[in-house]
C-alpha positions in Angstrom: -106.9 -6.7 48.5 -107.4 -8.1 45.3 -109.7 -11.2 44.0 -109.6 -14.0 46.1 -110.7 -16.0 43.0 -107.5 -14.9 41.1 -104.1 -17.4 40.5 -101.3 -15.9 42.1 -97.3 -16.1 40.7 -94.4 -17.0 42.4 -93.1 -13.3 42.9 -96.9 -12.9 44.9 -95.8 -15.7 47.0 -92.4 -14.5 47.9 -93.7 -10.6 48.4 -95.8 -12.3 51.1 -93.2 -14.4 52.5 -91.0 -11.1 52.9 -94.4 -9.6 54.4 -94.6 -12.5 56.8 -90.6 -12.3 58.0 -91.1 -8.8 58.1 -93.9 -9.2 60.9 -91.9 -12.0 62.6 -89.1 -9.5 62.4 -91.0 -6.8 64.3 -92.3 -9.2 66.8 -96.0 -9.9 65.3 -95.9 -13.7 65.1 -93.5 -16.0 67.0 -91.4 -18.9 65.2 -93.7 -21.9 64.9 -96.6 -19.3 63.5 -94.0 -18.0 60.8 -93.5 -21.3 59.7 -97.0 -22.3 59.6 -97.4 -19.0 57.2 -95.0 -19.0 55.1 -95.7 -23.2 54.0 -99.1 -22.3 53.7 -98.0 -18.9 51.4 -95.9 -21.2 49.5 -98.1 -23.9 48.7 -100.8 -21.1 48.0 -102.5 -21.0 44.8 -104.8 -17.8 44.7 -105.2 -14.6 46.3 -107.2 -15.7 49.0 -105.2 -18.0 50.5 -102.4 -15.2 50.6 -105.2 -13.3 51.6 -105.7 -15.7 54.5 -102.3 -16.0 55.7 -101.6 -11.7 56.2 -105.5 -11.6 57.5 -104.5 -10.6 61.1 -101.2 -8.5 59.9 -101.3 -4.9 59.1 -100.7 -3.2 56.2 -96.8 -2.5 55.0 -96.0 1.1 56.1 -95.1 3.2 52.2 -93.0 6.1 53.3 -94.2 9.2 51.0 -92.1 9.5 48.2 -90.0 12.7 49.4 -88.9 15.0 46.4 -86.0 15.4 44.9 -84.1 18.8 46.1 -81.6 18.9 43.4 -84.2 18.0 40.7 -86.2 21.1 42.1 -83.4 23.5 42.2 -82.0 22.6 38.8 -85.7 22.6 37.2 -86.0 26.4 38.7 -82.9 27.3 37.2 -83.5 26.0 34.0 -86.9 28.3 34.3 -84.6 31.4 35.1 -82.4 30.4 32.4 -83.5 29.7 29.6 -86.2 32.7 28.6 -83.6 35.4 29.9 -81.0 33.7 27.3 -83.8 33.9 24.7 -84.2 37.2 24.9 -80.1 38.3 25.6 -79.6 36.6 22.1 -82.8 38.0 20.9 -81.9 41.7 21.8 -78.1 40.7 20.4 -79.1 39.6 17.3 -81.9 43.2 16.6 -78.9 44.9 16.8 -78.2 45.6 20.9 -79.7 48.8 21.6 -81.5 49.7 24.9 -81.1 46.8 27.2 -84.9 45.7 27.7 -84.1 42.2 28.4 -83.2 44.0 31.8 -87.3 43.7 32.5 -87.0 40.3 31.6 -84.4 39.9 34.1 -85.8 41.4 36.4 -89.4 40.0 37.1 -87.5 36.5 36.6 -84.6 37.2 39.1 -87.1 38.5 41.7 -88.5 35.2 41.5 -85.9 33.0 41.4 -84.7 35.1 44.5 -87.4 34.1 46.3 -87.1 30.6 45.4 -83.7 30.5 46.8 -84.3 31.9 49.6 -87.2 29.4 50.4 -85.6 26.7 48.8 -82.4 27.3 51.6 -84.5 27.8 54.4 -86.2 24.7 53.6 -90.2 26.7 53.5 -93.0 24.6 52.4 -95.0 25.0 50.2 
């Protein structure tokens, strides 16, 4: 919590009320309670007296973020990418003799491989 001492805004007030129906909702506090909380959260004027009115309630549940697969995947591939096109248009533009971006390739597509294969199995990290 926050300073009880501190003035509160209208968008504190209705975060609580939504906290308040929310615990009503799930079976916390009964009708004539709610009621009593949310006037008093209305007519509240600093963080104590939202404070007050959630003192018995507990915290909201915040699901952990969960990642993005398709940000993941196309972040990877943009790492396999883009250094074994550097060095294809490097060796194309030294004049295109041995293929040694092959090493390149390589060591990269080993480990992008592996990625996949993780990645489609769904292994943690």
């Amino acid at each position: 919590m926050s300073a009880p001492e501190l003035r509160i805004a209208d968008a504190d007030r209705d975060r609580t009320v939504e906290r308040l129906r929310a615990a009503a909702a799930e079976g916390r506090l009964d009708p004539d309670e709610l009621e009593e909380r949310v006037s008093n959260a209305l007519s509240a004027r600093t963080q104590g007296d939202l404070d007050a009115v959630l003192r018995d309630l507990p915290a909201p549940h915040v699901p952990a973020p969960v990642p993005d697969r398709s940000l993941i995947l196309r972040e990877r591939a943009a790492a396999f990418l883009v250094p074994n096109v550097v060095c294809i248009a490097v060796w194309a533009a030294t004049g295109a003799g041995s293929f040694w971006p092959g090493w390149v390739l390589l060591g990269t597509g080993i480990a992008f491989a592996v990625f996949l294969i993780r990645f489609v199995l769904r292994v943690e990290e």
